[in-house]
Backbone bond lengths (Angstrom), bond angles and torsions (degrees), N, CA, C in turn:
res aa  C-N    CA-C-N  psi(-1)  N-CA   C-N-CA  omega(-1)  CA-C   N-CA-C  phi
1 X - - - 1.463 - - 1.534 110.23 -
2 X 1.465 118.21 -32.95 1.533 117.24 -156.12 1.875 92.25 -84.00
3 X 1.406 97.13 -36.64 1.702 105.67 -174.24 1.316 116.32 -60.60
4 X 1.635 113.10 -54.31 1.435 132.00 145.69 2.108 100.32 -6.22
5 X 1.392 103.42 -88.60 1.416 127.35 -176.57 1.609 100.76 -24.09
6 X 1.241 103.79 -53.33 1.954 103.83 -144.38 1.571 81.86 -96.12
7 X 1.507 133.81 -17.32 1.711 89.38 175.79 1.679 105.35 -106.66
8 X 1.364 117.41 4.56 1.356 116.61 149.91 1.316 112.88 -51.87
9 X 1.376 144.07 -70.54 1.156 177.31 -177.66 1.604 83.85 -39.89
10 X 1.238 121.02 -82.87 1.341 127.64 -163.10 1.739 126.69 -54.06
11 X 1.650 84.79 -27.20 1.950 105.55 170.55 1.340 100.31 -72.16
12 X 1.362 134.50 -47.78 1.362 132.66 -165.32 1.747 103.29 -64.96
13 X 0.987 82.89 -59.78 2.167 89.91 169.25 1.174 110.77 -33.05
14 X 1.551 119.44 -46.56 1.426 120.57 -162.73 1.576 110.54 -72.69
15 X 1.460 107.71 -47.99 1.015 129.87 173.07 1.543 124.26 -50.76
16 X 2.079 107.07 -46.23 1.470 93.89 170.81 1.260 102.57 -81.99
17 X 1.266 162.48 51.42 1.305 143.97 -160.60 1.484 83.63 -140.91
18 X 1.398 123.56 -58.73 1.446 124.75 166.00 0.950 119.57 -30.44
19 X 1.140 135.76 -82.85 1.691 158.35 145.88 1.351 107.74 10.14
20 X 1.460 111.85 -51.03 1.518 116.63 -162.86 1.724 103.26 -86.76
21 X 1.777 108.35 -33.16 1.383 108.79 178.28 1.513 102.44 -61.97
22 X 1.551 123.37 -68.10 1.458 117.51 -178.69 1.334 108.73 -59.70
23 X 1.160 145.89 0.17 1.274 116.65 159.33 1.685 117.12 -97.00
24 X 1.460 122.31 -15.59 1.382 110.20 158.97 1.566 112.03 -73.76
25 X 1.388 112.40 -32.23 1.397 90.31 175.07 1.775 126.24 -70.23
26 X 1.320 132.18 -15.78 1.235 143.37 -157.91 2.254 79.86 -88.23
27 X 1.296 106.41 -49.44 1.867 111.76 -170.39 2.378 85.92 -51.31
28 X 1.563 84.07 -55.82 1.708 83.14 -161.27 1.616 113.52 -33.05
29 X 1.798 89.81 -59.31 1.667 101.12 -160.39 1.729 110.22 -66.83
30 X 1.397 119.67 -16.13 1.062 122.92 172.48 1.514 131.38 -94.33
31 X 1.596 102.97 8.01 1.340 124.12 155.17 0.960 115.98 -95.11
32 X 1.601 126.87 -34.94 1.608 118.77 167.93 1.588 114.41 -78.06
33 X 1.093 112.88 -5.43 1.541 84.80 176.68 1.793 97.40 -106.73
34 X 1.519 109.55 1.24 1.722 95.12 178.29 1.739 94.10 -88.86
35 X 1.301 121.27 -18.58 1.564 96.76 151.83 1.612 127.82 -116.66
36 X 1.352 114.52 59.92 1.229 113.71 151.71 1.522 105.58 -131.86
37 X 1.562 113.30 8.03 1.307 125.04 141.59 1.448 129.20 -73.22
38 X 1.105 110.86 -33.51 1.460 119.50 -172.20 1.802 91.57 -86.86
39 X 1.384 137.81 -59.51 1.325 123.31 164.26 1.402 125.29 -38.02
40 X 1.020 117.08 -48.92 1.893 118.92 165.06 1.329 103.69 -57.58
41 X 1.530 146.83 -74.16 1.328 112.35 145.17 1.018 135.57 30.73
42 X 1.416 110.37 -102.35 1.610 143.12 -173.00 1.539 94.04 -43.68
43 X 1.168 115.36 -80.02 1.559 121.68 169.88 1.264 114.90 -12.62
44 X 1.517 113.01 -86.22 1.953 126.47 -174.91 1.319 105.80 -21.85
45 X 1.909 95.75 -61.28 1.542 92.85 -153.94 1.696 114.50 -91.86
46 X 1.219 112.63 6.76 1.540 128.95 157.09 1.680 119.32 -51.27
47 X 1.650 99.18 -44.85 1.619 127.86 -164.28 1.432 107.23 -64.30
């Protein structure tokens, strides 16, 4: 039962730990492309 416990316990860990990587990465990649939007931008209205 107790063993049961700790790799229940230990899947959930795995699981939020995932979660937290893809969700900083989804913040990252959607900061780089709101500035390599904002540089294309910069560009156009330079032209």
């Amino acid at each position: 039962m107790v063993n049961e416990g700790k790799r229940i316990r230990r899947q959930i860990g795995k699981e939020l730990v995932n979660n937290r990587l893809i969700f900083w990465f989804l913040r990252f990649q959607s900061i780089i492309s709101a500035f390599v939007t904002a540089k294309m931008y910069l560009k156009f209205f330079k032209l």
